[in-house]
N, C-alpha and C positions, 0 to 999 in steps of 0.2 A: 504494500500500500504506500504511496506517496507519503513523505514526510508530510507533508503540508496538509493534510486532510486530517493525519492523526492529533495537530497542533493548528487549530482555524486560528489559533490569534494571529500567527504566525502571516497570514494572508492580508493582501490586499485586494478590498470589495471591489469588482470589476465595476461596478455601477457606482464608482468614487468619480466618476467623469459627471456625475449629476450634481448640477451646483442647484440645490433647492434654494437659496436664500436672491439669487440670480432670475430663478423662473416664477417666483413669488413676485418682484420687484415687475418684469412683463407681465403677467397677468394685470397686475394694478394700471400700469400702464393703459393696456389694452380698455380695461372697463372706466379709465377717464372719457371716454369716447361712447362706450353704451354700459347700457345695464347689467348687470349680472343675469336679469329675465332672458334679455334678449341674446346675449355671449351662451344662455343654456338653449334659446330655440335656434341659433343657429350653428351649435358648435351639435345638438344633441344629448350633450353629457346634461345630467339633473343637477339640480342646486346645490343637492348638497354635496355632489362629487368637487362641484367647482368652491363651496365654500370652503370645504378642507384642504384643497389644495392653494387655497388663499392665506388661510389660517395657519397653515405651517403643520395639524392633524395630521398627514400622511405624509408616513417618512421615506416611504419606499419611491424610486425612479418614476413615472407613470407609463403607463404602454405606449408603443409609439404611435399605435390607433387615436388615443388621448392625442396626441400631440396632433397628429394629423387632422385632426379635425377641428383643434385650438387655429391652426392655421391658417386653414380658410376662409377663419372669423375675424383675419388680419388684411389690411390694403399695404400694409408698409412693408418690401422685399426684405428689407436691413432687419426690422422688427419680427420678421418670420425667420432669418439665417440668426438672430440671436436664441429666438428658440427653441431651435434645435441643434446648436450648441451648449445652450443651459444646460439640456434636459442630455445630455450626450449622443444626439444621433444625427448628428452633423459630420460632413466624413472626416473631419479631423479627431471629432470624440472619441469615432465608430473604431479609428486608427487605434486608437490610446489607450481603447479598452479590451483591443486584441491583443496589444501589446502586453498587458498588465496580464491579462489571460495567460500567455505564452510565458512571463517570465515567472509567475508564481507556477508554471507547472501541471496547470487540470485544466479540464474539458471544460466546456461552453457549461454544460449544463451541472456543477459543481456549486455555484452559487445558487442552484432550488434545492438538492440536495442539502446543502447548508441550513437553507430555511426550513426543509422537514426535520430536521432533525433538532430546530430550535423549537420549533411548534413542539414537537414529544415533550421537551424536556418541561417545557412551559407548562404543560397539559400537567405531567407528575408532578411539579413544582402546588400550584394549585388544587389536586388530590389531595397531597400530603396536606395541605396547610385544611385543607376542609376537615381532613380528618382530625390536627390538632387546636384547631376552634370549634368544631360543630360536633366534633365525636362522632361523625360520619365513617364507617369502614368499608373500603374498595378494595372490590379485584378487578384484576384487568381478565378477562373470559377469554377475548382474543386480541391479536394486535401486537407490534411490535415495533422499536424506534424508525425501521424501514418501512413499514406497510400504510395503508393508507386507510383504512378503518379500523376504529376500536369499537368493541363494548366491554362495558364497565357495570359490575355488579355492585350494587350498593346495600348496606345494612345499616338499617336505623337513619334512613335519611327522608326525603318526602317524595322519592321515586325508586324505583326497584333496575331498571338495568339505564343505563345511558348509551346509544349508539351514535361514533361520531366519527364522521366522513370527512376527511382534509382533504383539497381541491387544490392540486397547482394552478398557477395562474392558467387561467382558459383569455384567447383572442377574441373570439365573437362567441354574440348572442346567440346563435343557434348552437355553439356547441355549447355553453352556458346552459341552455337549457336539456340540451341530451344529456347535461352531465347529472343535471338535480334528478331527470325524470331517472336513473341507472340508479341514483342512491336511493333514492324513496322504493324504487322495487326490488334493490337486495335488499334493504331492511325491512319489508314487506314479507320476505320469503325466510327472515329469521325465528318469523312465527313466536315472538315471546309475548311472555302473561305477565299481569300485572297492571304497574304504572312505569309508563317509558318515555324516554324523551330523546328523540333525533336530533341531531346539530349536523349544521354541513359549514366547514370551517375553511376561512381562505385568508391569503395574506395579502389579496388583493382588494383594493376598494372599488373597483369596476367591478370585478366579479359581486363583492359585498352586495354594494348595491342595486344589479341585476338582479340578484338570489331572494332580496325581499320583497320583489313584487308577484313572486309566485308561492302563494301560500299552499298547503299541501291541502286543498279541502278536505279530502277524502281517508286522512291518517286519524285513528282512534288514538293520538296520541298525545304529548306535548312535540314541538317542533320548534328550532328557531336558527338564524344564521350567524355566526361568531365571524367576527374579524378578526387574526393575529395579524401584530404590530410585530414584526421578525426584528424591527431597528432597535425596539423598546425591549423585545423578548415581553408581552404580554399580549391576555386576552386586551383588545381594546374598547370593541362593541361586539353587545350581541342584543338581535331583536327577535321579538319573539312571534311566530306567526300563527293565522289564522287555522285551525284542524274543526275534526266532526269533536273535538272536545270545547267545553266553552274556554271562552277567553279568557277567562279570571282565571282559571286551572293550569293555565300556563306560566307556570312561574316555578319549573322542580330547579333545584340547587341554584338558590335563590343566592346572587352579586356572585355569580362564581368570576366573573372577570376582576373580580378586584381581589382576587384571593391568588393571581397569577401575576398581582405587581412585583416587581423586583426587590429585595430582599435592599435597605439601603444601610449600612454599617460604617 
């Protein structure tokens, strides 16, 4: 195994070529000129994807789909080659983050791996702390720091198993939504009793926000979509959605994102 995988501090983030406090400063820019309404009806992206990346909320790069369609919503040539050097996929960035690629050593796809494996630890981090606040006791049933679904057995808590689906970043909406409808019917076909609660977890805020507009009507269950922050190492939001269970009943393992904050010493 590469040195560098077994020691991540040791690395440098290929998506270090994203200057967020640079793409903050254009957007502002940008909405001197129109609205925030109108930057969401013509860019597509919703309000609140654009208010968090206003607010500084989302630490992670944005897709370059994001981007591409920030750009359209620009008339100034200069104002659009800044950003897409901000945001790194300007072909000088696109250079600098090969480079950085190539000299730490791993593959393109080494920095998602990175971030599942930040999510896992997150996940336990938050278990443990449930169980030494709340006296909640968990097994993991199946699942593993590689894999990409857990469920979780719980004792003495106010739900009986937890089943949670982590989502690399998806490109588009159509596949956005083969991915939810593929989790909602494995977990369908795991046939468990009780009280349960589905989470489909991403590190993305485009995905995030896609994943809330489709509630699972037809789940006898609790249901809701978690954001991890990979930059923070925390849950950062999770909402909860609409099932054949009332609304109020939605609420098993009640603020677990704040039980996934970083430990500060």
């Amino acid at each position: 195994m590469n040195e560098f995988i077994s020691n991540s501090g040791t690395l440098i983030n290929p998506d270090s070529v994203y200057d967020q406090e640079r793409f903050i400063n254009i957007l502002q820019i940008i909405l001197q000129k129109k609205t925030q309404k109108e930057l969401s009806e013509q860019t597509g992206l919703n309000n609140a994807t654009i208010s968090r990346m206003l607010n500084g909320a989302r630490s992670g790069r944005p897709y370059k789909s994001t981007i591409d369609k920030i750009a359209k919503a620009i008339d100034d040539p200069e104002l659009i080659q800044e950003l897409y050097d901000a945001t790194g996929y300007s072909s000088k960035k696109i250079r600098e983050r090969k480079k950085i690629i190539a000299d730490n050593g791993f593959s393109l796809d080494l920095s998602t791996v990175q971030v599942h494996e930040k999510f896992f630890s997150t996940l336990m981090r938050g278990l443990s702390m449930m169980t030494s606040l709340h006296k909640v006791e968990w097994t993991i049933k199946s699942g593993t720091p590689r894999s990409y679904d857990y469920l979780i057995e719980l004792k003495e808590g106010n739900i009986d198993y937890w089943y949670i689906r982590y989502v690399d970043r998806i490109i588009s909406d159509e596949e956005r939504k083969k991915a939810l409808t593929a989790i909602y019917g494995e977990f369908a076909k795991l046939k468990l009793g009780g009280k349960i609660k589905v989470s489909c977890a991403t590190p993305s805020y485009e995905d995030y926000d896609y994943f809330v507009t489709i509630p699972p009507y037809q789940l006898n269950t609790n249901a809701s979509i978690i954001h991890f922050d990979s930059e923070l190492e925390r849950f950062a939001d999770e909402t909860f959605l609409e099932t054949a269970l009332p609304l109020k009943e939605n609420i098993p393992v009640k603020d677990f994102c704040n039980l996934t904050e970083p430990l500060i010493l």
